[in-house]
FITORVO-22883 format. One line per 2 residues: number of its first residue (from 0); for each residue x, z, y of C-alpha. Coordinates in steps of 0.5 Angstrom, whole numbers. Layout:
// residues N
NUM) X:Z:Y  ...
// end
This chain:
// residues 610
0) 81:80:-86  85:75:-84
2) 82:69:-88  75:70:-85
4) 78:71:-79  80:64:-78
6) 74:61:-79  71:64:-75
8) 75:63:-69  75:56:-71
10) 67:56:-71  67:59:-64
12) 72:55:-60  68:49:-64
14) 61:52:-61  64:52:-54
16) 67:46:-53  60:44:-56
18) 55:48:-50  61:44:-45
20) 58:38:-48  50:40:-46
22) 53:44:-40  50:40:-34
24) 55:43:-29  61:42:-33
26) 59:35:-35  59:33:-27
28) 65:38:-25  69:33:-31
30) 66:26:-28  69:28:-21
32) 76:30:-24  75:23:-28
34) 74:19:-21  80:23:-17
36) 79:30:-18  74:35:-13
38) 81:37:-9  82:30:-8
40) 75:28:-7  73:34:-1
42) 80:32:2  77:24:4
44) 74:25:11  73:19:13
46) 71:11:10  71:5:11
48) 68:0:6  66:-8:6
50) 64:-13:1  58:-18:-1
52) 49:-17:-2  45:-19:-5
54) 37:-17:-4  32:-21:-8
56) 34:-29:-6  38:-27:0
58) 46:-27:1  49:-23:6
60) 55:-19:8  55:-11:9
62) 60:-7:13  60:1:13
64) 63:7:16  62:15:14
66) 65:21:17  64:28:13
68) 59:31:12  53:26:15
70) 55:21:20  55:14:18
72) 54:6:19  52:1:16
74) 51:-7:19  48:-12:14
76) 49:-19:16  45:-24:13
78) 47:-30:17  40:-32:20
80) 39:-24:22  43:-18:23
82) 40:-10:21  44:-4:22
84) 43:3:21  47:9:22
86) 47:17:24  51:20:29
88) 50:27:26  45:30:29
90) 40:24:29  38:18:24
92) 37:11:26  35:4:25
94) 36:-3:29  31:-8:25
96) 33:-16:27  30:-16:33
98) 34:-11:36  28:-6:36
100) 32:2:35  27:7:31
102) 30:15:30  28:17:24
104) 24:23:24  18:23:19
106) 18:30:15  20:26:7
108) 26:22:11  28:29:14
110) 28:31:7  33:28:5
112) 38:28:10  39:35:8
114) 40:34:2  45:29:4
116) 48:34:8  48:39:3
118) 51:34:-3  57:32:2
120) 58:39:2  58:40:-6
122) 53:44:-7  50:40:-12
124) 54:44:-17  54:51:-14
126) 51:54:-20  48:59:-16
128) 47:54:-10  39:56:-8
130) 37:49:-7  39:45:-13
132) 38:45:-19  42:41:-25
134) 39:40:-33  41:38:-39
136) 36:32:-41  40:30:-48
138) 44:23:-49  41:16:-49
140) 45:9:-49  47:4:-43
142) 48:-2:-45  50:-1:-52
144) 55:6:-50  53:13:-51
146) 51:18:-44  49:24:-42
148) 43:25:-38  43:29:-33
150) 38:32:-28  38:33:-21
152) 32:36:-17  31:41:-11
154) 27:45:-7  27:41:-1
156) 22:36:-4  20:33:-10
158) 25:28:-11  28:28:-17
160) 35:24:-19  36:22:-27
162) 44:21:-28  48:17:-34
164) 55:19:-35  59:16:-39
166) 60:21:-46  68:19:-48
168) 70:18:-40  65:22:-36
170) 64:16:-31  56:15:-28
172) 54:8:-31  47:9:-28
174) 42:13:-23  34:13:-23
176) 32:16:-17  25:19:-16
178) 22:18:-10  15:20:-10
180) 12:14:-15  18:9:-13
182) 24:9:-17  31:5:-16
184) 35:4:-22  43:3:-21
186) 47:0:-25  54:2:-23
188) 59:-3:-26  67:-5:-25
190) 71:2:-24  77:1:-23
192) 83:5:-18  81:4:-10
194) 84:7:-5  85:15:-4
196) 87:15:-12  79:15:-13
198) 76:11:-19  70:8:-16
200) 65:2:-19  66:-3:-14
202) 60:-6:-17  52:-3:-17
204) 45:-7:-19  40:-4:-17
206) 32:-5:-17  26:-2:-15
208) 20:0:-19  15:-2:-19
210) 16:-7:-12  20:-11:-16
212) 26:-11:-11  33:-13:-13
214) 40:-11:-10  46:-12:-12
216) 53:-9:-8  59:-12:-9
218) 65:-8:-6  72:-13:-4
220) 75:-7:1  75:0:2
222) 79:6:6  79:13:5
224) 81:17:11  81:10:17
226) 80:12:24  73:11:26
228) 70:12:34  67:17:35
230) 61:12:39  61:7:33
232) 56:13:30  52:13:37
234) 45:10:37  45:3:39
236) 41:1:46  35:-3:44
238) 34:-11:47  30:-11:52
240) 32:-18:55  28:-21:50
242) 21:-19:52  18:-22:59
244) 12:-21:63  9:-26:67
246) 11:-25:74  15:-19:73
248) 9:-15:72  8:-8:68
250) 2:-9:64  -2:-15:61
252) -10:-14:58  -12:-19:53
254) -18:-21:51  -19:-21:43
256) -24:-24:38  -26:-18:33
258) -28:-20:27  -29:-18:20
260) -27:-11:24  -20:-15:24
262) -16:-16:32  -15:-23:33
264) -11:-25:38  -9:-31:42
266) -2:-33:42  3:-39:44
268) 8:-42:41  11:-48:42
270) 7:-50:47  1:-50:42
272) -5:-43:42  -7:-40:35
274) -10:-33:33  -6:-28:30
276) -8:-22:28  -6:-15:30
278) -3:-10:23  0:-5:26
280) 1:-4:18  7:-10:18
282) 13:-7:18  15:-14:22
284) 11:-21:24  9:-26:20
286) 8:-33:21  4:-39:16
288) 10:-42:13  6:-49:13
290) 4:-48:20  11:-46:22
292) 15:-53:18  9:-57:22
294) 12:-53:29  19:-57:26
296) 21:-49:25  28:-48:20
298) 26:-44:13  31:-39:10
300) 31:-36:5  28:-28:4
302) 26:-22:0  21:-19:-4
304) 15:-16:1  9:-11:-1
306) 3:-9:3  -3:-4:1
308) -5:-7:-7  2:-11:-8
310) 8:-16:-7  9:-23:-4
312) 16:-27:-3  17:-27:4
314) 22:-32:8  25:-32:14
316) 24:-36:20  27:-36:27
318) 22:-36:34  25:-39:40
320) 19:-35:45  12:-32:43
322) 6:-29:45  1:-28:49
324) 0:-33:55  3:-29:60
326) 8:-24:55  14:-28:51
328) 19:-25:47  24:-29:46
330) 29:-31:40  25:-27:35
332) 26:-27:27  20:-26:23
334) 18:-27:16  15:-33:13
336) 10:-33:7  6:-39:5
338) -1:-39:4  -2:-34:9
340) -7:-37:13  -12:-39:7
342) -13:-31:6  -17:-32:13
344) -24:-34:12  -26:-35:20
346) -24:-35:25  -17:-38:21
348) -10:-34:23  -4:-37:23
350) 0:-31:23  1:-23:23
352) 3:-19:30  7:-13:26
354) 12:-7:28  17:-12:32
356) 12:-15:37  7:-9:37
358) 13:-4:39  16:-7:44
360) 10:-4:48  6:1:49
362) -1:-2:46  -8:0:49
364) -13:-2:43  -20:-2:47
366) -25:-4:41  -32:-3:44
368) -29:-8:49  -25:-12:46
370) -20:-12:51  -12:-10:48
372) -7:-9:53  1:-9:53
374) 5:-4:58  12:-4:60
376) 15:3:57  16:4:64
378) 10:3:68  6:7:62
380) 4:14:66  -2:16:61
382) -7:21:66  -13:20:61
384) -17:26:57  -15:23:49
386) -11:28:45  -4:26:44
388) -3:27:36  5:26:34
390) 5:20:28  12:20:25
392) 13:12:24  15:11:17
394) 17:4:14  16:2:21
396) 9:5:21  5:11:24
398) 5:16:20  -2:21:22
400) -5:28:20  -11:27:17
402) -16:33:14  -21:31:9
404) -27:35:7  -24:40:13
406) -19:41:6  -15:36:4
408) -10:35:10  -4:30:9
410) -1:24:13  -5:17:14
412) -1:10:15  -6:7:21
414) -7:0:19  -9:-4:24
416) -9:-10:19  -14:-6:15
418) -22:-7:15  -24:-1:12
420) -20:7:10  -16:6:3
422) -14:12:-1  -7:11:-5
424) -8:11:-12  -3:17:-13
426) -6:22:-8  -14:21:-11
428) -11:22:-18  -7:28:-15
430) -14:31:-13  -19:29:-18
432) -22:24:-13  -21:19:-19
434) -27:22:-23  -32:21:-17
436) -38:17:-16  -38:11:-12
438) -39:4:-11  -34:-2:-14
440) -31:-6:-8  -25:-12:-9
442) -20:-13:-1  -17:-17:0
444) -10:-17:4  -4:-22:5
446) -1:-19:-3  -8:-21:-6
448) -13:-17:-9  -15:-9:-10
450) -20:-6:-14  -23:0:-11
452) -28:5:-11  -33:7:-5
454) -34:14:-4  -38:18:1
456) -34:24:4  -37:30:8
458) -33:29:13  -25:27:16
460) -22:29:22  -16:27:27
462) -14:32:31  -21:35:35
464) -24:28:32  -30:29:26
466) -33:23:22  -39:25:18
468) -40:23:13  -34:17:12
470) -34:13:7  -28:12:4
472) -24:6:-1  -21:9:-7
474) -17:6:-11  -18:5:-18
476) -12:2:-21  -4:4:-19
478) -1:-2:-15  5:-4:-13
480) 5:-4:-7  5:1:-2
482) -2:3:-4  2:6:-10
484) 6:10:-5  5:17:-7
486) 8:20:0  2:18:3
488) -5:20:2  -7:12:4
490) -9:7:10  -13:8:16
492) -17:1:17  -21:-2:24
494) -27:2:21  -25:10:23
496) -20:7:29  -26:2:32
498) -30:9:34  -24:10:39
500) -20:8:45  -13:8:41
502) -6:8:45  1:6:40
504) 7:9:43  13:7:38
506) 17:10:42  15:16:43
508) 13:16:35  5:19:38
510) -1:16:39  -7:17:43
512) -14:17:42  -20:18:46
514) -27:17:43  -30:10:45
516) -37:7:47  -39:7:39
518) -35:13:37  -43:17:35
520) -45:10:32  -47:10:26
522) -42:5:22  -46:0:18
524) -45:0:10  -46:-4:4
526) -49:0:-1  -51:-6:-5
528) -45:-6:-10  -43:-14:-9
530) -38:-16:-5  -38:-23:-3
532) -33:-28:-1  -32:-34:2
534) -31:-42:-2  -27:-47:2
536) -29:-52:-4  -36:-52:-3
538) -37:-48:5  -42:-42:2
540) -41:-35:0  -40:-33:-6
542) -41:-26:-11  -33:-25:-11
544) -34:-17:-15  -41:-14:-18
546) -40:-6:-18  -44:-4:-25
548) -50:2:-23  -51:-2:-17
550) -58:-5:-14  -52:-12:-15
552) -53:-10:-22  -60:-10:-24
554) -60:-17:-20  -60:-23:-24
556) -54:-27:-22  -46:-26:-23
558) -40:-26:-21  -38:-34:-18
560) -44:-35:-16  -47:-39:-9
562) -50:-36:-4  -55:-41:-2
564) -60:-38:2  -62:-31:5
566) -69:-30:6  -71:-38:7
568) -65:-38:11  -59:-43:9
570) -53:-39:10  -49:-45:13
572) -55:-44:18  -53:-36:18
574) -47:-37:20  -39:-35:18
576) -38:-30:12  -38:-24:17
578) -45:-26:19  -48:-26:12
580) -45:-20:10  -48:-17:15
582) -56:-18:12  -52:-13:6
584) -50:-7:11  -55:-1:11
586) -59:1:16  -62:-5:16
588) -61:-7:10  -69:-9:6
590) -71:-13:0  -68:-20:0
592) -69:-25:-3  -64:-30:-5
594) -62:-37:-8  -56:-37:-12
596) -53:-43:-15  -51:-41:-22
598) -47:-45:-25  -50:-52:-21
600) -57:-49:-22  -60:-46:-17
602) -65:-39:-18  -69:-34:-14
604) -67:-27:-14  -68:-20:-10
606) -63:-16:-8  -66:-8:-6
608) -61:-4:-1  -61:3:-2
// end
């Protein structure tokens, strides 16, 4: 007996030692005793922590304080601009460069704060917790040493954190954060004793997929338990110093040029008047960066942006007044980004009214008017008939209930900066929408070309508000940009906001629509398959994109080729780009016939609209 005996027990203890090792809850309660011990780890209440950024090519500092189990503060201080955020326990919030202050309250944001909220308080590793849950993923390899995998998701959201722990000494090299379709690799490097007796990596590289953004965190001081004022976590008063209306007035209405359903709007800097055009969908304002040297404007190194189909390399640039004529900010930075007035055909815009300029104001956007109006916040009393629709901002954007179909309801980015309603990529896929039929387009935006699908819906609704039927871009391919987002279903572009009157209160995080004069107006469509843009080398529109099953497709021309003439009419004679399209759009739309230059030949051909 005593022979099989030892065996046996031997072989028990080998295969409980052996269930610890693949245990997820063992293998993180035993990271946290490697790093100081969870005694030790629940007894620091507060933090203080400093050292160097990097994000993508700019350099800076970073200071930040925590009080257990939710308020913080952050300040980034990249020399030409500083940024903070923080939450005082009851609400989150961030300052942006500018000074402008935004609370955060879109519902993923939400989220996470509780999550936060409940991984300061440990639950993570409660076993029986009702809103984590951890897994065992098997082993891999960081950098030549041996890991446990480790998964994290919840019940609040869909997000989900993969966690790298070392095998020999259970310290976490690595985390990947899933956030719907955005991932942020960590790498967690140079651990050594701070102060508290807690082992902590004192350096993390980071990078963000697919947005091909970079930061690297080096931390030279931190503190446990420091005394922190209670008001270092308040929500700091915004500047409004900065902005000045012309004789102390509370509102100023400006006229705008619309064109190529884009807002264009005339603005002065530096003694000179240019056309810049209003995107509520920037997160910040954007200036020509050769338009900005030819001012005698200082460049600065920046940072890697995205926008619907893409990323792009933005600088930095400090303005010292613009704006409208008789509405000026001064002092402000914004972004920089060379060649951004070759992405306009006609009329040329030299840059990008974006979040910080627009938020400073309530705006009035009167499309059958072509008036836009700034109010003061506190000369603003709305005593109109529209509907008051809460719009959350998020990444500085409104964030819209929209229902599609009278079924599909999700939240919309309205996207000043955008002709025409883009779905992201994501939300199609997760709908089938992908599978459905529809017309081939490329747009175009400030981060380059996107292919999409134009689809006909039944219907899409705003609050009380229906368009039928709506056509609707799909993208066709994932991006890296924010069409790429899956938090969001897509972009509401100038040809659904164009039907109203529309009101931006980025205070109060709510729009206003009341429906304008061509709200019932049927919105004319280019069902013809081509999409046409503009050469700058020969001044003639030319066939950019043929959609295959198109009326574009059985005409004999291809892509690249000229636009000569439209029914015995020059189309230099016709006019800017936006006039051209304009004999493609149905109703309307008839056989044309056209002369195309292919290839520096020239040939007739008829094109049928549907």
């Amino acid at each position: 007996m005593n022979y099989l005996f030892v065996p046996f027990a031997f072989l028990l203890s080998l295969s409980l030692a052996n269930a610890e090792q693949t245990d997820p809850y063992a293998i993180y309660l035993k990271y946290y005793q490697t790093i100081g011990g969870l005694e030790a780890l629940k007894k620091i209440k507060t933090t203080y922590t400093e050292g160097q950024q990097t994000v993508d090519h700019l350099n800076g500092t970073f200071k930040g304080w925590t009080k257990y189990p939710i308020q913080y503060r952050s300040e980034e201080n990249f020399n030409i601009f500083k940024q903070y955020s923080g939450d005082n326990g009851r609400q989150a919030w961030d300052q942006d460069f500018n000074g402008n202050v935004v609370l955060i309250k879109d519902e993923e944001s939400l989220k996470r704060r509780k999550i936060s909220l409940l991984v300061s308080d440990y639950q993570h590793i409660n076993r029986d917790s009702r809103h984590f849950s951890l897994s065992y993923q098997g082993k891999a390899e960081i950098n030549q040493t041996p890991v446990h995998i480790v998964k994290m998701s919840n019940d609040i959201n869909k997000d989900i954190i993969l966690h790298y722990f070392d095998i020999d000494h259970f310290l976490l090299l690595k985390t990947v954060k899933k956030q719907g379709d955005i991932e942020t690799h960590s790498l967690y490097k140079n651990y050594r004793q701070a102060d508290g007796n807690i082992m902590m990596a004192f350096r993390i590289e980071s990078e963000v997929k697919p947005r091909n953004k970079h930061e690297t965190i080096i931390i030279s001081k931190f503190q446990a338990n420091p005394e922190i004022p209670e008001n270092y976590f308040s929500i700091p008063a915004e500047n409004h110093k900065s902005i000045s209306f012309k004789e102390d007035a509370v509102e100023e209405s400006i006229p705008f040029t619309l064109s190529d359903n884009l807002i264009y709007l005339p603005v002065q800097l530096k003694g000179k008047e240019s056309l810049w055009i209003v995107d509520s969908g920037a997160s910040h304002s954007v200036i020509d960066e050769d338009y900005a040297k030819q001012l005698g404007l200082t460049i600065h190194p920046g940072i890697k942006g995205f926008g619907f189909g893409g990323t792009f390399d933005l600088s930095y640039v400090k303005l010292p007044s613009y704006g409208p004529k008789n509405v000026q900010l001064e002092n402000q930075t914004v972004y920089a980004l060379k060649g951004l007035s070759q992405r306009f055909s006609s009329p040329k815009a030299v840059g990008i009214l974006g979040y910080d300029f627009l938020s400073r104001f309530i705006v009035k956007i009167d499309y059958a008017k072509q008036h836009l109006v700034l109010y003061q916040h506190h000369g603003f009393n709305y005593t109109g008939s529209g509907s008051v629709i809460n719009a959350p901002l998020k990444n500085n954007t409104f964030s819209l209930p929209v229902i599609l179909d009278n079924k599909l309801q999700a939240n919309w980015a309205i996207d000043l900066g955008a002709y025409d309603v883009s779905i992201h990529y994501p939300y199609a896929k997760k709908n089938n929408l992908l599978q459905r039929k529809g017309l081939e387009t490329i747009s175009a935006g400030i981060d380059g070309i996107l292919l999409e699908r134009t689809i006909k819906f039944d219907s899409l609704s705003i609050g009380p508000y229906s368009i039928q039927p709506a056509y609707i871009n799909v993208a066709v391919n994932k991006g890296s940009g924010s069409g790429g987002d899956g938090e969001l279903a897509g972009n509401l572009g100038n040809s659904v906001l164009g039907r109203f009157v529309l009101y931006l209160d980025y205070k109060n995080q709510q729009i206003i629509l009341e429906p304008g004069e061509n709200f019932n107006k049927v919105r004319p469509q280019n069902l013809t398959g081509v999409t046409l843009s503009y050469s700058d080398e020969d001044q003639l529109p030319f066939i950019a994109h043929i959609s295959p099953d198109s009326p574009a497709m059985k005409a004999d021309f291809e892509p690249g080729d000229d636009i000569v003439a439209i029914n015995g009419l020059s189309t230099t004679e016709i006019g800017e780009l936006a006039q051209v399209q304009n004999y493609f759009l149905t109703p309307g739309c008839e056989t044309m016939q056209l002369i195309i230059k292919h290839k520096g030949v020239l040939h007739t051909t008829e094109l049928e609209c549907y």
